[in-house]
N, C-alpha and C positions, 0 to 999 in steps of 0.2 A: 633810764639811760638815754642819753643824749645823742644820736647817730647821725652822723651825715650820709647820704644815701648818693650814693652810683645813679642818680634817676634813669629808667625807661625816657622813650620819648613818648609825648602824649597829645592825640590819645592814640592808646594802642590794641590791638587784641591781646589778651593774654591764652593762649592756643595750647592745650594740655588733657589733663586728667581731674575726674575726682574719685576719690577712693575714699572707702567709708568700711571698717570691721567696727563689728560689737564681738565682746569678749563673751559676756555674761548675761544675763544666766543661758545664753547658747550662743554657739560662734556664727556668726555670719557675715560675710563680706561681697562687696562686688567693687567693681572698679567701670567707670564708660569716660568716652572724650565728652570734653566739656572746653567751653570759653566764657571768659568775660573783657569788659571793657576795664579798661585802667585812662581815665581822664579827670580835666580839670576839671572842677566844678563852675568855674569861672570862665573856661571856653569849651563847654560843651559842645560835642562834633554836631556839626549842621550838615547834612548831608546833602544832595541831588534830590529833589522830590522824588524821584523812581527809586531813589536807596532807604526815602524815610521811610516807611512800611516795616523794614529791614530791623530798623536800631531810630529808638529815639528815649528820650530820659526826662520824667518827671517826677516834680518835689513831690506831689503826692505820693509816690512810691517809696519815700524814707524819712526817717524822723519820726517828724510833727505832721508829717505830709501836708508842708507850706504853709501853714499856719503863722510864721512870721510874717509871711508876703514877702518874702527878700530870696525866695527859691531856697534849693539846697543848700548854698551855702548860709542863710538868714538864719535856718533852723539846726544846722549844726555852731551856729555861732552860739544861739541859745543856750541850747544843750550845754554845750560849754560854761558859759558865762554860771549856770546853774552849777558848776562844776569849781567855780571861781578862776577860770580861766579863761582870758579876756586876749580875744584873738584883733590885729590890726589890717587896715584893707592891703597891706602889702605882702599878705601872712597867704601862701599859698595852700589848698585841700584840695589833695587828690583822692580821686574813689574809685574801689574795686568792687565793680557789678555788673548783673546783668541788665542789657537793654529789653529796654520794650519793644517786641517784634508782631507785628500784626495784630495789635493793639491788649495783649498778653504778658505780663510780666511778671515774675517767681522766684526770688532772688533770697534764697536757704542764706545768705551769710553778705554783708556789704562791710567793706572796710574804707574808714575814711582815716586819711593821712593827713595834718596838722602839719605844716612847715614855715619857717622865719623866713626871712628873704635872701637868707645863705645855705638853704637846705637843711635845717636843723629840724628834727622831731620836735613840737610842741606836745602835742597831743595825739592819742589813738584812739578810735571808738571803731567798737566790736557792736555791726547791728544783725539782731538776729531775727529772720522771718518765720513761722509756722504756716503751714497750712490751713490753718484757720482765720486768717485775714489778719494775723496779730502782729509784732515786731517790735523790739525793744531795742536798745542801746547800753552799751557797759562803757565805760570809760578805762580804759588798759592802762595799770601804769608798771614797766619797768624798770627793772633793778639796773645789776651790771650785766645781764644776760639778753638774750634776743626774745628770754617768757617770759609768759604774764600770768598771772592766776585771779581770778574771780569765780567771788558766790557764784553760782546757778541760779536764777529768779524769776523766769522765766519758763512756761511753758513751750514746750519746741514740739516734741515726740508722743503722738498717745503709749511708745513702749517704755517710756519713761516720767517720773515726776519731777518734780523740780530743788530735788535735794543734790547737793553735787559739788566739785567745784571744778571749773573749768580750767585746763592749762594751754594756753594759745599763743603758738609760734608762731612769727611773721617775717618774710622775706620778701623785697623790694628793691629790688637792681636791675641793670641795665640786662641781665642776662637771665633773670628769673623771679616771678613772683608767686610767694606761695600761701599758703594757711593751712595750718595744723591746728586740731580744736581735739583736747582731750576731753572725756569728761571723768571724771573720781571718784567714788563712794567709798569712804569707811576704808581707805588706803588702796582701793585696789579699782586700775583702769577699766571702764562698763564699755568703752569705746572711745575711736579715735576716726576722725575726720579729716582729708586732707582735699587743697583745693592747689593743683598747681600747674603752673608753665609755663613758655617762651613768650614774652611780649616782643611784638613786631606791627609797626607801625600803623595806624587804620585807614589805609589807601582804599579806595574804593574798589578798586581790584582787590584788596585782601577783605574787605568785607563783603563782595560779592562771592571768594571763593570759600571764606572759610561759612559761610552763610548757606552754602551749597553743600559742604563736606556736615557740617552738622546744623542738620535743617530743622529751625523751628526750636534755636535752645530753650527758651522759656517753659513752652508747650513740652519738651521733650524732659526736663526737668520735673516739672510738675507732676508727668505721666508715669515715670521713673518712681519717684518717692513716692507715690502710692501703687506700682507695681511692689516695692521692694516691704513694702505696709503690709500686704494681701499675706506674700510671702511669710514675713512673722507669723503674721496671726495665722495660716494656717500651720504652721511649727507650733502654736497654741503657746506663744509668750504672751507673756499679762498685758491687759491693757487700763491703761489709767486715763482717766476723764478729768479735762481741766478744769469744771468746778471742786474737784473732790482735790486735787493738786494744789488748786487755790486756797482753799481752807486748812490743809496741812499746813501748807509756810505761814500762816497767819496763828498758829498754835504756839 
């Protein structure tokens, strides 16, 4: 589906929540505040030397991690191109993630936004991080609807393998951006994942306060998902190991 978007202005903080229930095989939920950035990949925020520390973004942290040489946007070009969709230098990509803060960065889900030079959706890529240093990309495509469905191919979860299919909703407007990430087995939801909230412009007064209201998101992310790991495992939910995950999807 083809959507012209309301844009946020960029870049911006995106200032919210993320919420996270698994269903099965036992319920468990939490919710904490969370932010990310929403900017161009083409004018990256350059900050005040006393605010880099703070927020800063590199290619190594998505993709190809720069292997094209042409930065984030070289390697998401790629990607595409692989995809036989051939992006033009007036074709705008904007992206939702986390910065790098005191040289730390952990970024569970990045979405990159594909637009024509009248706001039109080209393309969406869904990248996904694990904690294990890994990260992958899907290519979302669109119906008449605002979801998208893709295999599962990927390692993310030791409480999970890599059987699945994902259904992922996305919102992007001037008054709220969000992501919902299902995931599916055998007709019935294992869990759902939501990332969302008010983008408001990255003035350095707002990066310095929302930087002080949630201090150290990277780190505090990181610390989280494996707080919330410990949790499982001692409820005694199964744990899958991703060479043994890797050789199932290969069967």
């Amino acid at each position: 589906m083809t959507t012209t978007y309301p844009l946020p202005e960029v870049p911006s903080l995106v200032v919210g929540e993320v919420i996270h229930t698994r269903r099965t095989p036992i319920f468990h939920s939490f919710r904490y505040r969370s932010y990310q950035w929403l900017v161009d990949v083409d004018r990256l925020p350059r900050l005040p030397f006393w605010l880099r520390p703070l927020a800063s973004f590199r290619a190594e942290d998505h993709l190809a991690g720069g292997q094209s040489g042409k930065g984030i946007r070289g390697d998401l070009e790629a990607f595409l191109a692989e995809q036989e969709i051939d992006l033009m230098p007036d074709h705008r990509i904007l992206m939702l993630a986390n910065a790098r803060a005191l040289g730390h960065v952990f970024d569970p889900l990045t979405v990159f936004w594909a637009l024509d030079e009248d706001g039109e959706s080209l393309a969406t890529v869904f990248e996904v991080h694990n904690t294990y240093g890994g990260r992958h990309s899907y290519l979302l495509e669109f119906g008449e609807t605002d979801t998208a469905q893709t295999e599962k191919t990927f390692f993310v979860s030791p409480f999970n393998d890599v059987s699945g299919t994902y259904e992922i909703r996305l919102r992007l407007d001037s008054s709220s951006v969000s992501v919902t990430v299902g995931l599916d087995r055998e007709g019935s939801r294992v869990l759902t994942a939501t990332t969302r909230g008010v983008p408001q412009p990255a003035t350095r007064t707002s990066v310095v306060r929302v930087s002080l209201t949630h201090f150290l998101m990277p780190h505090r992310v990181s610390a989280l998902i494996r707080l919330q790991g410990i949790r499982l495992w001692l409820r005694r939910l199964p744990l899958f190991h991703p060479s043994a995950t890797a050789r199932e999807a290969t069967k």
